[in-house]
C-alpha positions in Angstrom: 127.2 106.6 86.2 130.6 106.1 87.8 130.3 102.4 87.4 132.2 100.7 84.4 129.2 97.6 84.2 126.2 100.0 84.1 128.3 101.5 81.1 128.6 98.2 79.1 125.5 97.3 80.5 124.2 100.8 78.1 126.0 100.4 75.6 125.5 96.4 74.9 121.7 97.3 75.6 121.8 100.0 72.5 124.1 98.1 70.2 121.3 95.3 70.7 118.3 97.6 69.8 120.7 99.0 66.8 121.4 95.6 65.4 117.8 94.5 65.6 116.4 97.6 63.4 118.9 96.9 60.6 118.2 93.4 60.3 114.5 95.2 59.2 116.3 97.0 56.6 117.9 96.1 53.2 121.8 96.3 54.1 124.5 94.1 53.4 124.6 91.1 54.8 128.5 91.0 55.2 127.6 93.9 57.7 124.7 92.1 59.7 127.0 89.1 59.8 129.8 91.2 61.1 127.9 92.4 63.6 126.7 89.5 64.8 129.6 88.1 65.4 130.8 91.0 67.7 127.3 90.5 69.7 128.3 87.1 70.1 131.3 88.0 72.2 129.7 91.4 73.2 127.1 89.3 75.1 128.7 87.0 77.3 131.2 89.9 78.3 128.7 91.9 79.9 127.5 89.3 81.5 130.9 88.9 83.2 131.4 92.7 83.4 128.6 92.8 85.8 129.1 89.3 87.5 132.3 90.2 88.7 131.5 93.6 89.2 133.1 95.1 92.7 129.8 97.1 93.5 129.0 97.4 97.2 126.3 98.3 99.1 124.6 98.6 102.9 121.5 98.3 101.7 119.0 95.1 101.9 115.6 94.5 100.9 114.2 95.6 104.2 115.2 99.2 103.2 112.8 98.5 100.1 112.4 101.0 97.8 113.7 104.8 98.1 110.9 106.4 96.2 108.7 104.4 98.6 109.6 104.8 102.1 108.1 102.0 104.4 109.0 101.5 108.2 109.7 97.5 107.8 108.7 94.8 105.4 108.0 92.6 108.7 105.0 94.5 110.3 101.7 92.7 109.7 98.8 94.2 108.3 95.7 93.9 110.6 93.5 95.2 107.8 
């Protein structure tokens, strides 16, 4: 995890999930509203974060997935 974005992409993902189990409980809402109001900046930021990202990569959807070597994705099936 070398990569800032997958980072923020973490972290925004478990500052979501936090957020939505204390709205389910009785706390202050000063605090929910606070919170809120960071996700609302919190959100469009990762959005950029991995948008602009500079990740590179030689692989393409022909290479399909590594767990699941196949020759091509253009071969036919005859079956």
């Amino acid at each position: 995890m070398k990569n800032f974005a997958i980072k923020i992409v973490w972290f925004t993902t478990a500052y979501v999930f936090f957020f939505a189990v204390l709205n389910q409980t009785n706390v202050d809402l000063r605090i929910i509203m606070s919170l809120h109001i960071v996700g609302v900046f919190l959100i469009p930021y990762l959005t950029y974060t991995v948008l602009t990202d500079n990740y590179k990569t030689d692989k393409t959807f022909k290479d399909w997935y590594e767990d699941h070597q196949m020759d091509t994705l253009d071969e036919d099936d005859d079956h």
